[in-house]
N, C-alpha and C positions, 0 to 999 in steps of 0.2 A: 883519832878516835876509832874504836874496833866498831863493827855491826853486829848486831845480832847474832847473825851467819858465819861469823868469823870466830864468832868462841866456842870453847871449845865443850862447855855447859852453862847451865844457866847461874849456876854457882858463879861464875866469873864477875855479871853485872856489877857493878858498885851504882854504889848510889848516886846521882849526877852535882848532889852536892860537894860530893869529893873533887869533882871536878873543875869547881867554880860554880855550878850552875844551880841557882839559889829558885826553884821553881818547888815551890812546896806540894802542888797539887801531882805534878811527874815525882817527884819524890816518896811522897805516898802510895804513887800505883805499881814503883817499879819492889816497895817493900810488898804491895799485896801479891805480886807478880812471885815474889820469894816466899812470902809464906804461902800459898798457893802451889809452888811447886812443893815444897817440906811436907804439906798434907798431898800431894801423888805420890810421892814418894814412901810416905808413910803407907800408905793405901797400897801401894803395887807391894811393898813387903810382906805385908796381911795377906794380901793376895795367894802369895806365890806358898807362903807359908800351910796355907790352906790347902792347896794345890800338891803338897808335896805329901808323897806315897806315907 
């Protein structure tokens, strides 16, 4: 199993159900984790959009 540190983004995680591991409550934080990143990502593009000459 990869670490954190090991990937290469955060897009990588799967979900730990894929994996066997049937923990509903990790399941739910590692999706808040992903949509959480989608809205930075969303946000840093606004950003940058704004930023440009």
């Amino acid at each position: 199993m990869k670490s954190l540190s090991d990937l290469n983004g955060i897009d990588d995680i799967m979900a730990p159900s894929t994996m066997g591991i049937n923990d509903v409550s990790l399941n739910k934080l590692v999706g808040d984790l992903l949509d959480l990143n989608t809205q930075r990502l969303t946000l840093l593009g606004n950003s940058s959009e704004k930023s440009a000459p």
